[in-house]
C-alpha positions in Angstrom: 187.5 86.9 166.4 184.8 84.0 166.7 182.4 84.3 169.6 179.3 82.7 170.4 176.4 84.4 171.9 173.2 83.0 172.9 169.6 83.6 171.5 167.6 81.7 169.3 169.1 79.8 166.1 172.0 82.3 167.1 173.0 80.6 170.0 173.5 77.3 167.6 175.8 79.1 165.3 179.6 80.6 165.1 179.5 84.7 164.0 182.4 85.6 162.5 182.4 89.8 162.7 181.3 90.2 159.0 182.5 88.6 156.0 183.7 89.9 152.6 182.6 87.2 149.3 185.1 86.4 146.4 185.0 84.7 143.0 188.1 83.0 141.6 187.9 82.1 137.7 190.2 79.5 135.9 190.5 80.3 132.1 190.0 76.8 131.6 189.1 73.3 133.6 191.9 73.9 136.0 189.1 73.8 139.1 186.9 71.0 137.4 188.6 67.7 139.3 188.2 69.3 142.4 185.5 66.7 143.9 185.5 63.1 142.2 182.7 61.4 141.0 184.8 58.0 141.5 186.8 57.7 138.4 190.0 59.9 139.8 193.0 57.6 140.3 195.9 58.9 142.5 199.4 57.5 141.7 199.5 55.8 145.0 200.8 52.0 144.0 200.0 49.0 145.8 200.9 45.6 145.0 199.9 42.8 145.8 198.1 39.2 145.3 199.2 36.2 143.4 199.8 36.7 140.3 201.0 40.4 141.4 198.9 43.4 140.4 199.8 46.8 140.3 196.6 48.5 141.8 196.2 52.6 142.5 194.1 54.6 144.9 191.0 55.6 144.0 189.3 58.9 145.4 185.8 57.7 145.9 182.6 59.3 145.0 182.3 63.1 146.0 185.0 63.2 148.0 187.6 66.0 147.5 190.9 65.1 145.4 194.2 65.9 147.6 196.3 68.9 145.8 193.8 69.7 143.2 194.1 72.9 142.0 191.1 74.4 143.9 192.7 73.3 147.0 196.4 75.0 146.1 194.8 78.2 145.1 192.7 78.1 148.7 195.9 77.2 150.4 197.2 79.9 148.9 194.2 82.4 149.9 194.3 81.0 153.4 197.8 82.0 153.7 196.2 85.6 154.8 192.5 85.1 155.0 190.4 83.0 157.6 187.6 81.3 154.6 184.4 80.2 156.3 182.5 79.3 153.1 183.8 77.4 149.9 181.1 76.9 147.2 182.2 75.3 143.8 179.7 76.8 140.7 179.0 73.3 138.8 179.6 73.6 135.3 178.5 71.5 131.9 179.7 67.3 132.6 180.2 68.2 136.7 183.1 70.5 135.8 183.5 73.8 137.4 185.7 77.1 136.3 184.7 79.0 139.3 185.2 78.6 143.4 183.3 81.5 145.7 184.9 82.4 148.9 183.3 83.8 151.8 186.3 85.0 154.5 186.1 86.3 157.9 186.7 90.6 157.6 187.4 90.4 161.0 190.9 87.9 159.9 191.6 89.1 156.7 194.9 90.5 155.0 194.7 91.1 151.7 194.1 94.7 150.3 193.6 97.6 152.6 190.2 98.5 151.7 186.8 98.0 153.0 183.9 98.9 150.9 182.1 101.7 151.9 178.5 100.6 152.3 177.0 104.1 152.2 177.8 104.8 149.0 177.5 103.6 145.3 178.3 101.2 144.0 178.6 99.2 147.5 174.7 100.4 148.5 173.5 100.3 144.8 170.9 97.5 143.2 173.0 94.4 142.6 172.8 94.5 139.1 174.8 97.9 138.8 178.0 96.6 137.7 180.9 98.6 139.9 184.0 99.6 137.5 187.0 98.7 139.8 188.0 96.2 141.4 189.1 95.9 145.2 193.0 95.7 146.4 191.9 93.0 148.2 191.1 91.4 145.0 193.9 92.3 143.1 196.5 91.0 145.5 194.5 88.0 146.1 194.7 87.6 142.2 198.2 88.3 142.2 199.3 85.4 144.7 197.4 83.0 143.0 198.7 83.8 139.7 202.1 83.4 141.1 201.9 79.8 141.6 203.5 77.4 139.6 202.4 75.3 137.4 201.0 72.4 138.6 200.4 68.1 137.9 196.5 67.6 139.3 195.4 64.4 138.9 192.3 64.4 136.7 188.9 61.4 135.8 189.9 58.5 133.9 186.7 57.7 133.3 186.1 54.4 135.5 186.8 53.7 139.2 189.5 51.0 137.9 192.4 50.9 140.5 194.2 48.9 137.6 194.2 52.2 135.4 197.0 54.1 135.6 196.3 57.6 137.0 195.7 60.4 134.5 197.5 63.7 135.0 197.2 66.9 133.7 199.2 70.3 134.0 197.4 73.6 135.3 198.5 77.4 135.1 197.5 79.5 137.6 198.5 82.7 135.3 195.2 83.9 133.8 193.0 83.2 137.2 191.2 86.0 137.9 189.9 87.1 141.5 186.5 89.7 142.0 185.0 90.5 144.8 181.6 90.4 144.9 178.1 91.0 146.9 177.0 88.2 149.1 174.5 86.1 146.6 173.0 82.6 146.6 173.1 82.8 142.6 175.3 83.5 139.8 173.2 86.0 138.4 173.5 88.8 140.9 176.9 89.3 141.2 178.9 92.4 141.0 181.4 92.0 138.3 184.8 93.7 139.1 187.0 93.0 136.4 
């Protein structure tokens, strides 16, 4: 349940009861035309002028590209979890291969479990690497593999509406899902593979 309470910076923001922190991998570039730079063209057509031109919509700079595969493997997620933070790890060229979740614990239903804070490897130095991963995770993982493939429109390289829209197809079936510590890097991570 959100609730607000008053106090300080508190009283200016939304608690959500706790939150639990995911990583989602692609194998490949299936997350990397998630936000366009300018140079995504969607296959919407419009026509128009004299002579007639054929022009298609462009997704303009930083804004997010509808049905990308980020956003069907969130839909997907959302489906049984209530996400409060979406955080895309930039890779080489502006591409990504990773999106970290943060969800509500208090509107979550994936997995049973709840790690137990009290005990290793839940209370242990971040860089001690637990060696199983979470139901939560796996079923996450799971319902994101079982998507089908899917056409995502992907850069062409210019913000031309006269250039036909480029297309390419993603698999969901090698996505892996970890849960993870809360971290505001990379590096300190739990890996639960």
């Amino acid at each position: 349940m959100v609730f607000k309470v008053n106090g300080g910076i508190v009283n200016d923001q939304t608690l959500t009861g706790g939150m639990r922190f995911f990583k989602i991998v692609g194998a490949g570039t299936e997350f990397a035309w998630t936000v366009s730079n300018g140079s995504v063209n969607l296959p919407v057509v419009f026509n128009g002028g004299d002579p007639l031109i054929t022009s298609y919509f462009v997704v303009g700079d930083k804004r997010p590209v509808p049905n990308s595969a980020a956003e069907l493997a969130l839909r997907e997620v959302s489906k049984q979890a209530d996400i409060i933070l979406i955080g895309m790890a930039p890779g080489i060229y502006g591409t990504t291969t990773e999106i970290h979740i943060g969800v509500s614990a208090s509107a979550f239903g994936w997995g049973s479990d709840l790690p137990n804070y009290q005990v290793p490897p839940a209370n242990a130095d971040e860089q001690q690497l637990p060696t199983s991963p979470t139901n939560a995770a796996v079923q996450m993982q799971a319902a994101i593999r079982a998507l089908p493939n899917a056409t995502v429109y992907v850069s062409v390289g210019a913000a031309n509406p006269l250039t036909l829209p480029v297309s390419a197809v993603v698999s969901f079936a090698s996505v892996t899902v970890a849960e993870v510590s809360f971290s505001l890097g990379t590096l300190t991570y739990y890996t639960l593979a």
